[in-house]
Phi, psi and omega in degrees: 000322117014312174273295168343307167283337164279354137311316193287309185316332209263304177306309203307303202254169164285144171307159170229099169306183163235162223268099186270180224263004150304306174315282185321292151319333191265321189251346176208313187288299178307295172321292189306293195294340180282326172315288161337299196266345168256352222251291151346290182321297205285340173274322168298291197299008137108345163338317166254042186273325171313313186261355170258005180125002197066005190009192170020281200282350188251354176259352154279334167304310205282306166307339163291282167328338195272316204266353172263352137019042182319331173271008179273114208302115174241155210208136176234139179233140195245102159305141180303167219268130148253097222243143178212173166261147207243144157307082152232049147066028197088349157255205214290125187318112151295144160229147176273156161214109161245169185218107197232137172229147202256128150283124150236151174294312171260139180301341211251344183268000183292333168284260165025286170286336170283324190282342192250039209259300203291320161326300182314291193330300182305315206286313190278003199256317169293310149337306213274308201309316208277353196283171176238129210303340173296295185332316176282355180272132175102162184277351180248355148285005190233324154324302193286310186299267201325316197292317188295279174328314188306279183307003183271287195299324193285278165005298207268314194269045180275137026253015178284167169213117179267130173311312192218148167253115169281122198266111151282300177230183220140098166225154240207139154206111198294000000 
């Protein structure tokens, strides 16, 4: 009898499933990950950079503004006069003599940047040994050197930091 009433319990009334582990993923685990996952997309895709600071493009924006700046304080530092032999590979000997000035932006990294002179100096005296008298010829060898110089000194004085590297002198001599 005993079964019986629980036949009857169950036709009398609606059955009460129990929440099986199909439901569950279907109805709360699925949802939550598609939100999650759109919520994700849209932050890669770049979406909330407006609302969190610009990233990227607004700390390139804001340095840019800084360096057209006209009031903004530059500091020109002149490195001692460098003469090196130029790589030309068994003839006849070149030598370079350059003369270079450094921008910085802050007046206050200039001690600093002086105790750290004899560092430049070796990493540009190593650079410079290796060109070959072609690398200095033409306005796109004197580009590629300067650019080369810039990532040399930024390297050796971080956390200071220079805008340009300035061409004073440049003499070239077979």
């Amino acid at each position: 009898m005993a079964d019986n009433d629980d036949e009857e319990g169950e036709a009398e009334g609606a059955p009460k499933k129990k929440w099986s582990g199909k439901r569950l993923v279907l109805l709360v685990v699925l949802p939550l990950v598609l939100v999650l996952g759109g919520i994700g997309g849209a932050f890669v895709a770049g979406v909330f950079d407006g609302l969190m600071g610009g990233g990227e493009e607004a700390e390139t924006h804001a340095e840019t503004a800084a360096a057209d700046d006209p009031n903004r304080p530059v500091v020109f530092y002149d490195l001692p006069e460098i003469l090196v032999n130029l790589n030309s590979g068994g003839r006849q000997t070149s030598y370079l003599k350059l003369r270079v000035a450094l921008e910085l932006e802050d007046p206050t990294a200039l001690p600093n940047l002086e105790r750290l002179v004899p560092r430049v100096m070796d990493n540009f005296q190593i650079y410079l040994r290796e060109l070959r008298p072609e690398d200095v010829s033409g306005s796109a060898g004197l580009y590629r050197i300067k650019e080369e110089l810039l990532y040399r000194i930024n390297t050796a004085v971080r956390p200071i930091k220079v805008n340009d590297v300035l061409f004073k002198e440049m003499i070239v001599q077979s």
